[in-house]
PDB file as gemmi writes it, atoms N, CA and C in Angstrom:
CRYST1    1.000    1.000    1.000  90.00  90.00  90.00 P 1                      
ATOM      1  N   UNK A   1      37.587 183.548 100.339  1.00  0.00           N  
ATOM      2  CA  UNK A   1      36.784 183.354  99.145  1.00  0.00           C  
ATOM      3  C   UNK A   1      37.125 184.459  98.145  1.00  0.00           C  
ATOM      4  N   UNK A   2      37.496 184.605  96.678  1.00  0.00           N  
ATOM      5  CA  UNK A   2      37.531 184.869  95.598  1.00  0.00           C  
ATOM      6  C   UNK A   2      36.393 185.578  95.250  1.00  0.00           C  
ATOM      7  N   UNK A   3      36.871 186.607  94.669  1.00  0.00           N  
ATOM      8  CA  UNK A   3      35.928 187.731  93.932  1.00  0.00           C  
ATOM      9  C   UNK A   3      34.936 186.580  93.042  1.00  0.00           C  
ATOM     10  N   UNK A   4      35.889 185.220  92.415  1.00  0.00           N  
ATOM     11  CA  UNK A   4      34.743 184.826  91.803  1.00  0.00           C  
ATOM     12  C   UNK A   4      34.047 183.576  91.667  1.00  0.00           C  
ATOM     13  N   UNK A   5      34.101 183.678  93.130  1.00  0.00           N  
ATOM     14  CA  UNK A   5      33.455 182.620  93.963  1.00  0.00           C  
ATOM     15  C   UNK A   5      32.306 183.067  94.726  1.00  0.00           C  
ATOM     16  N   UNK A   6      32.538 184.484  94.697  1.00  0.00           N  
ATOM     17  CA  UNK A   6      31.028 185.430  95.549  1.00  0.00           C  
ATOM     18  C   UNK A   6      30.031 184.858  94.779  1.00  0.00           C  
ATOM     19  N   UNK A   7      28.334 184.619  96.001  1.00  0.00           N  
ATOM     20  CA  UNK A   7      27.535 184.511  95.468  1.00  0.00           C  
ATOM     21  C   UNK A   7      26.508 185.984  95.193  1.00  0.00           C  
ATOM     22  N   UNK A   8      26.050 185.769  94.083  1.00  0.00           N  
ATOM     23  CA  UNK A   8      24.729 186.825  93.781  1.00  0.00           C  
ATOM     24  C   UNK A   8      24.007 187.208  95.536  1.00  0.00           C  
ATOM     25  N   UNK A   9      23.989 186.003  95.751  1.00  0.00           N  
ATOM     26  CA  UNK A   9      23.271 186.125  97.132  1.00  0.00           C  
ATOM     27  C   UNK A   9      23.599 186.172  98.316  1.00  0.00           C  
ATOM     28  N   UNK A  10      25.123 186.826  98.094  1.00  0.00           N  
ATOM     29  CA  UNK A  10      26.093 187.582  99.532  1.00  0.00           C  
ATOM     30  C   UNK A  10      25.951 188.720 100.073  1.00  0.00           C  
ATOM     31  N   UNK A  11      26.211 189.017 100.881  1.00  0.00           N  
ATOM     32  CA  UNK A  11      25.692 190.385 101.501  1.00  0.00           C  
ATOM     33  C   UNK A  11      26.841 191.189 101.951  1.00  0.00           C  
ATOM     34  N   UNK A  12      27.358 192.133 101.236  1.00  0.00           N  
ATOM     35  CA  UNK A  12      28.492 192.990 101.677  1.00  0.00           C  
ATOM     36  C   UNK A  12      28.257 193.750 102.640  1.00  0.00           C  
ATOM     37  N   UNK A  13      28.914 193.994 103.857  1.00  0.00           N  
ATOM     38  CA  UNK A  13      28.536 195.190 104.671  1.00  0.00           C  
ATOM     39  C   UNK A  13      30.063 196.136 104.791  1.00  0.00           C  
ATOM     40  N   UNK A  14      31.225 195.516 104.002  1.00  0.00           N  
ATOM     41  CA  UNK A  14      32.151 196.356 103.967  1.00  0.00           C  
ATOM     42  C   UNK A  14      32.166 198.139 103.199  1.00  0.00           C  
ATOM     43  N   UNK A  15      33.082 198.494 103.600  1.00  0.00           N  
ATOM     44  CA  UNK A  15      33.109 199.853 102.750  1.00  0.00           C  
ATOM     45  C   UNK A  15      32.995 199.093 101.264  1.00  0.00           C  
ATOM     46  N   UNK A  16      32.854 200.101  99.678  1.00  0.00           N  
ATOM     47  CA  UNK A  16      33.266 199.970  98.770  1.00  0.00           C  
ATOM     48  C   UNK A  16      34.107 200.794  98.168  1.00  0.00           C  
ATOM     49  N   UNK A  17      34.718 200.739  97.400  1.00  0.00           N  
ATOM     50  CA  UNK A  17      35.778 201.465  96.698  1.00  0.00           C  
ATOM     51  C   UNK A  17      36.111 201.372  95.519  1.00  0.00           C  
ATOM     52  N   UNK A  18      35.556 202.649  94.159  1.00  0.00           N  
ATOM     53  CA  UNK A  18      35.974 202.456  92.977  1.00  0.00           C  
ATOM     54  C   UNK A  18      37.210 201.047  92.548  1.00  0.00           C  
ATOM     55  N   UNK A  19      36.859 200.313  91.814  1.00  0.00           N  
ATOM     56  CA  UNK A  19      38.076 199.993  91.154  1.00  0.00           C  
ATOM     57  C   UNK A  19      39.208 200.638  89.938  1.00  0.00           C  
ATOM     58  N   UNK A  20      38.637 201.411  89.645  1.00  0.00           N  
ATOM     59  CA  UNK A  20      39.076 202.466  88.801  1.00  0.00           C  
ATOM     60  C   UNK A  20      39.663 203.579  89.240  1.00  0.00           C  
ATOM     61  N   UNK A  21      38.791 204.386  90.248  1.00  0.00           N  
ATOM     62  CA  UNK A  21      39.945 205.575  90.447  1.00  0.00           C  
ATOM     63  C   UNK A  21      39.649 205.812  92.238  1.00  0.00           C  
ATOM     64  N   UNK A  22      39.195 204.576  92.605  1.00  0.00           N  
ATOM     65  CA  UNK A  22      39.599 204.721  94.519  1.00  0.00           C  
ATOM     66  C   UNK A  22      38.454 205.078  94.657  1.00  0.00           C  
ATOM     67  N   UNK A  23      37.527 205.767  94.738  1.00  0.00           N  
ATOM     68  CA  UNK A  23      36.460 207.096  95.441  1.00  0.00           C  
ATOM     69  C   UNK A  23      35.757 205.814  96.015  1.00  0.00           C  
ATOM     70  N   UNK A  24      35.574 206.465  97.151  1.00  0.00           N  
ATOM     71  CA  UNK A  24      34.788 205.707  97.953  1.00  0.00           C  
ATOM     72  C   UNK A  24      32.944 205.572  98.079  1.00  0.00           C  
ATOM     73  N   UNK A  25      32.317 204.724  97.574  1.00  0.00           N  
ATOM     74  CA  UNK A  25      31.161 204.555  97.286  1.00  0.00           C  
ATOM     75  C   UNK A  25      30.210 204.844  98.579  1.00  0.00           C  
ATOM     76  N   UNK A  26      29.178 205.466  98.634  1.00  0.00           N  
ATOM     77  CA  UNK A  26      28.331 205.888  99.780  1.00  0.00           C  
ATOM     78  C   UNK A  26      27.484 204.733 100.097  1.00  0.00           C  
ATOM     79  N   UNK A  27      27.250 205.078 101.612  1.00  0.00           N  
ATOM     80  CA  UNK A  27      26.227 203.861 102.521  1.00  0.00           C  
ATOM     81  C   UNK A  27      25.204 204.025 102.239  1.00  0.00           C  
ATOM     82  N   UNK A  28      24.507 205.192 101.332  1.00  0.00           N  
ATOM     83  CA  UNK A  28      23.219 204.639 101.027  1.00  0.00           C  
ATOM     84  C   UNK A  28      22.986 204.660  99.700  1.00  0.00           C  
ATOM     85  N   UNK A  29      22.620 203.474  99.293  1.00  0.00           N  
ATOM     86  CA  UNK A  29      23.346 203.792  97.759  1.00  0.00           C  
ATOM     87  C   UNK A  29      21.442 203.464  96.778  1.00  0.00           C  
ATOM     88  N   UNK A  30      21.456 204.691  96.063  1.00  0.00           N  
ATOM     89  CA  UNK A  30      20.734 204.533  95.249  1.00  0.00           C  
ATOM     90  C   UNK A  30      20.589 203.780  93.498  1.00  0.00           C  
ATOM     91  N   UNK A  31      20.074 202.653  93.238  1.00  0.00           N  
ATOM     92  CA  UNK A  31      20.107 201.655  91.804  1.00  0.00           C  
ATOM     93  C   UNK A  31      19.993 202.549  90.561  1.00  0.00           C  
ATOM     94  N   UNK A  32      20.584 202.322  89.818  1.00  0.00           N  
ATOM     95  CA  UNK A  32      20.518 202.967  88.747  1.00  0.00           C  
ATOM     96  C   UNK A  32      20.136 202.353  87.400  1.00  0.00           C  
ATOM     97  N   UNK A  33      19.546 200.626  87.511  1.00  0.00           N  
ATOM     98  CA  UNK A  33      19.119 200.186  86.701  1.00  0.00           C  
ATOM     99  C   UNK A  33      18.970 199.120  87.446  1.00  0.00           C  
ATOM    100  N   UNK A  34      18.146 198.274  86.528  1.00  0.00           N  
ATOM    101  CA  UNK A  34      17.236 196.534  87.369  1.00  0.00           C  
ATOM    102  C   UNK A  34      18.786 196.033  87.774  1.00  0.00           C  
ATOM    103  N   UNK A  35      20.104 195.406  87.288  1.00  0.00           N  
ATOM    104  CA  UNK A  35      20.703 194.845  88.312  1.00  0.00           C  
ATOM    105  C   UNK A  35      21.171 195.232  89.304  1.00  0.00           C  
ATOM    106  N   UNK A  36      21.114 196.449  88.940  1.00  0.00           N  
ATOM    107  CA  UNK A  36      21.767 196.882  90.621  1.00  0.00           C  
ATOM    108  C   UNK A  36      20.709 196.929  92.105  1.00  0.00           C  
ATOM    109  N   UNK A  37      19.459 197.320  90.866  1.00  0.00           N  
ATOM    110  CA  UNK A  37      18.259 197.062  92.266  1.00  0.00           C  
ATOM    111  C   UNK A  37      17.872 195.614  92.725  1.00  0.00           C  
ATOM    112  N   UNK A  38      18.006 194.651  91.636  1.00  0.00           N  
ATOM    113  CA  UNK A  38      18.388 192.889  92.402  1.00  0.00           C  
ATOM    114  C   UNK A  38      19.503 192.591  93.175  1.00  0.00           C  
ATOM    115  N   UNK A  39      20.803 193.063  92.667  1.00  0.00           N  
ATOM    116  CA  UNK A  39      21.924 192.316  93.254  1.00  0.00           C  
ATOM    117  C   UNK A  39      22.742 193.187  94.344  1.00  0.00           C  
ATOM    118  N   UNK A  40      22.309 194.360  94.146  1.00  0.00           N  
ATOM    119  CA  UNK A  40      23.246 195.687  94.511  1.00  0.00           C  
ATOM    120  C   UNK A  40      24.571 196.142  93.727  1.00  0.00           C  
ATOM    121  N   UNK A  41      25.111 196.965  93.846  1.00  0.00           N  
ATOM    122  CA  UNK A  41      26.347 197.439  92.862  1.00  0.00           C  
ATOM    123  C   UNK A  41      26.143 199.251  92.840  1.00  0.00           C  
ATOM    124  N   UNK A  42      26.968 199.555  92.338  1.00  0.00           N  
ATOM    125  CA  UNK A  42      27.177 201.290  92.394  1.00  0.00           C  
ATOM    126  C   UNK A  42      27.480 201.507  90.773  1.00  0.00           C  
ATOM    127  N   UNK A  43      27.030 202.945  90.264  1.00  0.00           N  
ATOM    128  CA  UNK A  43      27.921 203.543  89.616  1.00  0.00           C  
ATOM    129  C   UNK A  43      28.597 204.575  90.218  1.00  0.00           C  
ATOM    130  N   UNK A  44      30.192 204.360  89.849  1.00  0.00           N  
ATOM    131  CA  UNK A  44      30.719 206.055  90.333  1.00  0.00           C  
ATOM    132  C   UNK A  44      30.540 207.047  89.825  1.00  0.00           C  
ATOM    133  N   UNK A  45      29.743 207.790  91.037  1.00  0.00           N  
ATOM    134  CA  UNK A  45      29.565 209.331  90.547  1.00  0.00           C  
ATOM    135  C   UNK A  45      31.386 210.082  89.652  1.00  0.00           C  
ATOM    136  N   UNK A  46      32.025 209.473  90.506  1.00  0.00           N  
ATOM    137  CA  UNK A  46      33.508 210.842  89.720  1.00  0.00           C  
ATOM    138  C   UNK A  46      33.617 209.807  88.166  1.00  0.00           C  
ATOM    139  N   UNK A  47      33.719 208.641  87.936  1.00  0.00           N  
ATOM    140  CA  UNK A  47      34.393 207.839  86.610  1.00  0.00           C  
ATOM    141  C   UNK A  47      33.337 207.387  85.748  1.00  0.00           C  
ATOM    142  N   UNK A  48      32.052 207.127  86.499  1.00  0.00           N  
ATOM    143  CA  UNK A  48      30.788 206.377  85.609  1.00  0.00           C  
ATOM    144  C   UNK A  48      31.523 204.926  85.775  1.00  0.00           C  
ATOM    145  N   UNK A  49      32.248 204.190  86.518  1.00  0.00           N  
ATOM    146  CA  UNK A  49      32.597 202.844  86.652  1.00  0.00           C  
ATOM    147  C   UNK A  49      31.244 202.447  86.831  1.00  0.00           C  
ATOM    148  N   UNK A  50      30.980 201.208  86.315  1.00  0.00           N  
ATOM    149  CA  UNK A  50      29.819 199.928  87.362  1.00  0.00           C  
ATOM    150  C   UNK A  50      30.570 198.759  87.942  1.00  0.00           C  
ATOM    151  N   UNK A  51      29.587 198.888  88.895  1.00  0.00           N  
ATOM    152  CA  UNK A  51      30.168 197.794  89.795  1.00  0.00           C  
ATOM    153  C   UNK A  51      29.692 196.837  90.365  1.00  0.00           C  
ATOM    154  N   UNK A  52      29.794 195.601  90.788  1.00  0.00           N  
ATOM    155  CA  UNK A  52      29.024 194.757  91.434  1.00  0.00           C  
ATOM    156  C   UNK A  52      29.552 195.413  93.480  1.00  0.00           C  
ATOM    157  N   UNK A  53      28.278 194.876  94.278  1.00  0.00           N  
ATOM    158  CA  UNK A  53      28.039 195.188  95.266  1.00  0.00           C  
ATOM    159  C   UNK A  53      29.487 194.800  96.781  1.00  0.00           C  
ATOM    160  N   UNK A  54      30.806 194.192  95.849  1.00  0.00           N  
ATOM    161  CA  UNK A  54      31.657 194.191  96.513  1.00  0.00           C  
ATOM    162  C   UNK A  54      32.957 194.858  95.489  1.00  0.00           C  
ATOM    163  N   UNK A  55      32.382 196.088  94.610  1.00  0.00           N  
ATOM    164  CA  UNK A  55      33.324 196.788  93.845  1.00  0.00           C  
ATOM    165  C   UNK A  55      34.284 196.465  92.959  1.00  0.00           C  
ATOM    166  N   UNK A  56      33.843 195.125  92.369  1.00  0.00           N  
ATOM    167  CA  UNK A  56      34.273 194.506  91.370  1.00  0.00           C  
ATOM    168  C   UNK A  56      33.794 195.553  89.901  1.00  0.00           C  
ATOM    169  N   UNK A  57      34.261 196.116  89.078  1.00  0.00           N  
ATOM    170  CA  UNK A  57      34.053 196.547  87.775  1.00  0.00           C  
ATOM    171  C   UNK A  57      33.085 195.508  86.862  1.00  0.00           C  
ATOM    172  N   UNK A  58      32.208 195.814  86.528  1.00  0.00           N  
ATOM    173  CA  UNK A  58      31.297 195.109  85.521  1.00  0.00           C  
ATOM    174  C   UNK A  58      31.840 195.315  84.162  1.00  0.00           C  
ATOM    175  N   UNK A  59      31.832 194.528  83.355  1.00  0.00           N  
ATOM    176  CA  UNK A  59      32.356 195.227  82.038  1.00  0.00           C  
ATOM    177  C   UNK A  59      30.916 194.413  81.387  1.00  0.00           C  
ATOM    178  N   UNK A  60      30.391 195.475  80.739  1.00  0.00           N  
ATOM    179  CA  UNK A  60      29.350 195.460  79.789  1.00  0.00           C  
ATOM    180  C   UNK A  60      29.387 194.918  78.200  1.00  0.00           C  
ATOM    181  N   UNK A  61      28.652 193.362  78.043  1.00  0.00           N  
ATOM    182  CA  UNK A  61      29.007 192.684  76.718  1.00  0.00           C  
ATOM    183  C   UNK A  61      27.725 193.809  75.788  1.00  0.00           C  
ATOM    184  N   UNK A  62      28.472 193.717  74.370  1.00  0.00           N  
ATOM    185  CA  UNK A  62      27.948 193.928  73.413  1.00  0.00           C  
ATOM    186  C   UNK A  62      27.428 193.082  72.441  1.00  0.00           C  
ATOM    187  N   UNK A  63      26.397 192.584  72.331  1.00  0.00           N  
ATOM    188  CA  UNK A  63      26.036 191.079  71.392  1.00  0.00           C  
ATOM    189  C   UNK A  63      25.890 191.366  70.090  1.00  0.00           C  
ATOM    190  N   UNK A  64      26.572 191.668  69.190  1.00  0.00           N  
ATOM    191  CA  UNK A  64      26.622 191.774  68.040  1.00  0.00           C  
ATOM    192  C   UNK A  64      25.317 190.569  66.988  1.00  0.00           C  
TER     193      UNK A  64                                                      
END                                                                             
């Protein structure tokens, strides 16, 4: 299955790993805003990447 074929409602139990610069994301991971406390996801402490909960990069729209 495809990064984008994952559902919202999958459950990763693999490691994670920056997509940006590798660093490996910790097992207990604290939310840093409402989607990450619904869906799960990380920011990296070393890059400030976001991520969805199988370390996919979020890229953040701007709605003009």
């Amino acid at each position: 299955m495809s990064n984008t074929e994952r559902s919202k409602m999958a459950v990763n139990l693999d490691k994670v790993f920056c997509s940006n610069c590798d660093e490996k994301m910790p097992a207990l991971r604290i939310p840093e805003n409402i989607q990450q406390l619904m869906w799960g996801g990380w920011t990296c402490p070393k890059c400030d990447c976001k991520m969805d909960k199988f370390g996919k990069e979020i890229v953040e729209q701007i709605n003009i």
